[in-house]
C-alpha positions as CSV (number, residue, x, y, z in Angstrom):
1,X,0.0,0.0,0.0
2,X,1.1,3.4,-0.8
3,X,0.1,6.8,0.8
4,X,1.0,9.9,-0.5
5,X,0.2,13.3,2.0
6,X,-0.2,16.4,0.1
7,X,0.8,19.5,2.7
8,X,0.7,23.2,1.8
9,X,3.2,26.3,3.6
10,X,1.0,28.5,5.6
11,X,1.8,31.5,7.6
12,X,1.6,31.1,11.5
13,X,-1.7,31.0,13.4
14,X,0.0,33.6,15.5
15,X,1.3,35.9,12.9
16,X,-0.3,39.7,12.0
17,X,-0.7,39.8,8.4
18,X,-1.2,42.7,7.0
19,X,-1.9,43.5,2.7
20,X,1.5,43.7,0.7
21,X,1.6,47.7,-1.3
22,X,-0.1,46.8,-4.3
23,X,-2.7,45.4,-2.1
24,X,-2.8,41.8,-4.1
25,X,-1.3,40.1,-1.7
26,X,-0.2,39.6,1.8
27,X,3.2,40.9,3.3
28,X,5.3,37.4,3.2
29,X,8.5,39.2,4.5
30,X,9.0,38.8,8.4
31,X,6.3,36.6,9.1
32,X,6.7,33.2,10.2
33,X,5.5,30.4,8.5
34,X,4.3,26.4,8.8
35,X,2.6,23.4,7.7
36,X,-1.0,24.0,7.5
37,X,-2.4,22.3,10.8
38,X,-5.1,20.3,9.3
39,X,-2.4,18.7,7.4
40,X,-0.3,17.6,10.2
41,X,-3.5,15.3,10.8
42,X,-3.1,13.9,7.7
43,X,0.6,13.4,8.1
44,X,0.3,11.7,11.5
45,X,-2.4,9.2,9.7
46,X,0.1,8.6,7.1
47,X,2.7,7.2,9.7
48,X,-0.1,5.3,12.0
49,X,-0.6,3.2,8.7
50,X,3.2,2.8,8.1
51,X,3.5,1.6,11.7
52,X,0.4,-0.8,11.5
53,X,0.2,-1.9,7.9
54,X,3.7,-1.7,6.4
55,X,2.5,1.2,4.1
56,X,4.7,3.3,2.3
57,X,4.4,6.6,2.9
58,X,5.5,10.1,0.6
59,X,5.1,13.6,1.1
60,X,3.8,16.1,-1.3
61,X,4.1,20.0,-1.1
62,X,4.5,22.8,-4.1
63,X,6.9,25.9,-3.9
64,X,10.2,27.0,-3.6
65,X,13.1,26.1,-1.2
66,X,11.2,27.4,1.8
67,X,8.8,24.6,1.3
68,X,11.9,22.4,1.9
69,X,12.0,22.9,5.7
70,X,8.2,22.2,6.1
71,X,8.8,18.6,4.2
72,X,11.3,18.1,5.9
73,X,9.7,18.6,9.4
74,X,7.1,15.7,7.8
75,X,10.0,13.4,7.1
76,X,11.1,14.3,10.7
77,X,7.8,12.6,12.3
78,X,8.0,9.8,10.2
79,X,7.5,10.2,6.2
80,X,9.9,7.6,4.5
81,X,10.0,10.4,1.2
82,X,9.7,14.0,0.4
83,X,9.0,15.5,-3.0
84,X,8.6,18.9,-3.5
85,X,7.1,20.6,-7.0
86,X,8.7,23.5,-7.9
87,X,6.9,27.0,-8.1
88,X,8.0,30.2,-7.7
89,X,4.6,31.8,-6.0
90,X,2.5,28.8,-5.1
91,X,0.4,31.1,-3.1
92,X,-0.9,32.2,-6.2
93,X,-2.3,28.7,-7.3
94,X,-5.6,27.9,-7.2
95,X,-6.9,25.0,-5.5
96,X,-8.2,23.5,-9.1
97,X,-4.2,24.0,-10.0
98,X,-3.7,22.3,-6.8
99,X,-5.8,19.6,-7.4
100,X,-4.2,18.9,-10.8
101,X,-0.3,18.7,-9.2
102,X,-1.0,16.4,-6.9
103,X,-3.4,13.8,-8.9
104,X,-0.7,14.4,-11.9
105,X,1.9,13.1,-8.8
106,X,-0.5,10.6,-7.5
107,X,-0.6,8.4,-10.9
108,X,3.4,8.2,-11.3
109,X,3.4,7.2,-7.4
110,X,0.2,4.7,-7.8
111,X,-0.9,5.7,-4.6
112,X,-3.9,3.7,-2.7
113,X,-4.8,6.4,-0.3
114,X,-4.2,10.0,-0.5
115,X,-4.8,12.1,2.7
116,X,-5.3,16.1,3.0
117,X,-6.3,18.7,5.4
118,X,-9.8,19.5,5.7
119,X,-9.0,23.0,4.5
120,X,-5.9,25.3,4.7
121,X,-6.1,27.9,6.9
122,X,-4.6,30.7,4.4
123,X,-7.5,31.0,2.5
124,X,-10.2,28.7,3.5
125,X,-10.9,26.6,0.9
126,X,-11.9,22.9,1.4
127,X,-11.5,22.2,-2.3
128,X,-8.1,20.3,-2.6
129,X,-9.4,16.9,-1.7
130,X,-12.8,17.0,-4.0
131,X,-10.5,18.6,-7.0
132,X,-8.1,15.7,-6.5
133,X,-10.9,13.0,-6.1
134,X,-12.3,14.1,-9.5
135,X,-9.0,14.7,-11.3
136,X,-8.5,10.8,-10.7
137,X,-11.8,9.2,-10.2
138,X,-11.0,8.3,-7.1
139,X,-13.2,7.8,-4.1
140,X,-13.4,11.2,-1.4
141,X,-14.5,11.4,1.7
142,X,-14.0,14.3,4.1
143,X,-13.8,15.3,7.2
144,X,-12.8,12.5,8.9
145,X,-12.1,12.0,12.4
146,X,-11.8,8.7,12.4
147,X,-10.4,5.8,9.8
148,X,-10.5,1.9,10.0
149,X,-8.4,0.3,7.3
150,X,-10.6,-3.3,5.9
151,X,-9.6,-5.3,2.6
152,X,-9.6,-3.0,-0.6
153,X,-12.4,-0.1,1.2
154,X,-11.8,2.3,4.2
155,X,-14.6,2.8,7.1
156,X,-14.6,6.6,7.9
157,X,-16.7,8.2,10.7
158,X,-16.7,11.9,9.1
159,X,-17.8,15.4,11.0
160,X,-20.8,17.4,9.4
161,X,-22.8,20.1,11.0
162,X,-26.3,17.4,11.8
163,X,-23.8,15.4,13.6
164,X,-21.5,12.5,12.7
165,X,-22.0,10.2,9.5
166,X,-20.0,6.8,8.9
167,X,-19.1,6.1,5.3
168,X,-17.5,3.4,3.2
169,X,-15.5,3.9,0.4
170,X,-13.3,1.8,-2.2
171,X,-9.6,1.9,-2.8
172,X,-8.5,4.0,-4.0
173,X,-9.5,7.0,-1.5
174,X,-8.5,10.9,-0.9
175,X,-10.0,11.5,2.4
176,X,-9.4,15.2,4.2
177,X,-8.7,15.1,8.2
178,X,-10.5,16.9,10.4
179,X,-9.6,18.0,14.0
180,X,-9.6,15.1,15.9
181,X,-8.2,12.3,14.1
182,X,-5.5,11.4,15.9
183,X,-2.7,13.5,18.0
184,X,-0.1,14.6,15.6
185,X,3.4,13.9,17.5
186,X,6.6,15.9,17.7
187,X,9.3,14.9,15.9
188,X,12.4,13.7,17.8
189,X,16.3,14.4,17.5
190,X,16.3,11.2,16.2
191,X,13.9,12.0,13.5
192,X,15.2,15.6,12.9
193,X,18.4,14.0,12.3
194,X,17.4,11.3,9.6
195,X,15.5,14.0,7.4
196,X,18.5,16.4,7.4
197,X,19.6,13.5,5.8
198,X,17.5,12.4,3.1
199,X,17.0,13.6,-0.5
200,X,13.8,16.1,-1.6
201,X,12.9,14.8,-5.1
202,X,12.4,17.9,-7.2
203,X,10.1,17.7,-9.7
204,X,8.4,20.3,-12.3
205,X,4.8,20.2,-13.8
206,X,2.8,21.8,-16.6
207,X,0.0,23.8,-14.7
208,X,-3.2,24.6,-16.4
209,X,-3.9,28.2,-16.5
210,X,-8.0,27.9,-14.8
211,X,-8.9,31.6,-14.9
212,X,-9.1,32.4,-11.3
213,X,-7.1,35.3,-9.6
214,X,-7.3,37.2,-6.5
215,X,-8.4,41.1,-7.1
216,X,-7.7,42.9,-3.6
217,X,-6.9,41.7,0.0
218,X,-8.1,44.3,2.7
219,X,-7.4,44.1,6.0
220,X,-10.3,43.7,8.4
221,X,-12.7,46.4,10.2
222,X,-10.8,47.1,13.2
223,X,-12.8,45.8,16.4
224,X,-15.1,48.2,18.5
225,X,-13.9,48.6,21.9
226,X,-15.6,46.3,24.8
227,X,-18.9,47.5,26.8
228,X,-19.3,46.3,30.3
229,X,-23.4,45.9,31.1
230,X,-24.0,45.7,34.9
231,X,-27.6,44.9,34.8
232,X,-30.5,43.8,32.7
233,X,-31.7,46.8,32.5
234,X,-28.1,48.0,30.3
235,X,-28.8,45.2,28.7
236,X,-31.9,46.1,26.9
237,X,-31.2,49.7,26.6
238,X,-28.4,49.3,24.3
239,X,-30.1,46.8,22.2
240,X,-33.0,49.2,21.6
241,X,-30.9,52.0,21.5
242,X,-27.4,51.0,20.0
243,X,-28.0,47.5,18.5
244,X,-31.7,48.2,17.1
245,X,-32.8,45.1,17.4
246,X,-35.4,45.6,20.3
């Protein structure tokens, strides 16, 4: 069996982005950046099945040589390969574009199971997985918090908004994570070691130009200062007065 973990670059949960001049972008300079969290889900899953199955397991990401240090941290928890698809401003791709690299990876590596994050946390889409899915005729299921491996199908319990579903889906699979899944662990000297160590195939691919680009970013409204109500009587006052809704 193989598995093959597409991860993107995001910036830090904790960082202040602000728009870049031109306003088409975000300011990528001093701002710290890491594997989309959703992802490390899916890279943990990845390994779980190494250790219990015997599957093989490669990493997927697209960008430039920063990208190298976030597949590297994968290799560091466990990954057996890296492969990283060269592009000088992957933050421009779409997630159709997305979609493509990695199905257009996933036939050269003959993959059984490909696993994503639910979404990425740059730009909120959820897209990835379905555009991959398609791209291949593959099998998708999302949002899954939790996987049980049977001959030739996968048993997902999956997270929707009515509550939770169980599905069952042929071989091959894409399935997103969800929070939940497992615990992704830290990597270890040990670990941090090996990757430092191991080769990051580098591969190009032909992109199809989908016509989708980004306009503006603005930052958001700044936040209204905080009103402390000391009674019920407050209370309703300001949402006749202020809020309007009384």
């Amino acid at each position: 069996m193989k598995v093959l973990v597409f991860i993107k670059r995001v910036p830090d949960t904790a960082a202040v982005i602000k728009p870049s001049q031109d306003g088409k972008d975000i300011n990528r300079s001093d701002i710290p950046f890491i594997i989309n969290p959703y992802d490390e889900f899916a890279i943990e899953e990845a390994i779980m099945l190494k250790e219990s199955k015997g599957a093989e397991t490669v990493v997927l990401s697209v960008g430039d040589e920063d990208v190298k240090e976030n597949l590297r941290r994968a290799l560091a928890m466990g990954i057996d390969r890296a492969i990283l698809v060269k592009h000088p401003s992957y933050w421009n791709l779409n997630p159709a574009q997305i979609g493509y690299i990695v199905s257009e990876v996933a036939k050269r590596e003959k993959a059984d199971i490909i696993f994503t994050g639910k979404l990425t946390i740059d730009d909120y889409t959820y897209a990835i997985a379905p555009y991959i899915a398609d791209a291949l005729g593959y099998s998708l299921v999302t949002y899954a918090t939790k996987i049980e491996y049977l001959n030739g199908k996968v048993k997902v319990e999956r997270e929707t908004d009515l509550g939770s579903e169980v599905w069952e889906a042929d071989l091959p699979v894409v399935i997103s994570a969800e929070r939940g899944l497992n615990e992704p662990r830290l990597p270890n000297m040990k670990g941090i070691m090996m990757a430092k160590k191991k080769e990051i195939e580098e591969i190009e691919i032909g992109i199809p130009n989908f016509n989708y680009h980004i306009e503006t970013f603005t930052p958001p409204p700044p936040r209204k200062g905080v009103k402390f109500l000391n009674s019920v009587d407050e209370i309703i006052k300001v949402l006749k007065e202020e809020v309007k809704i009384l």
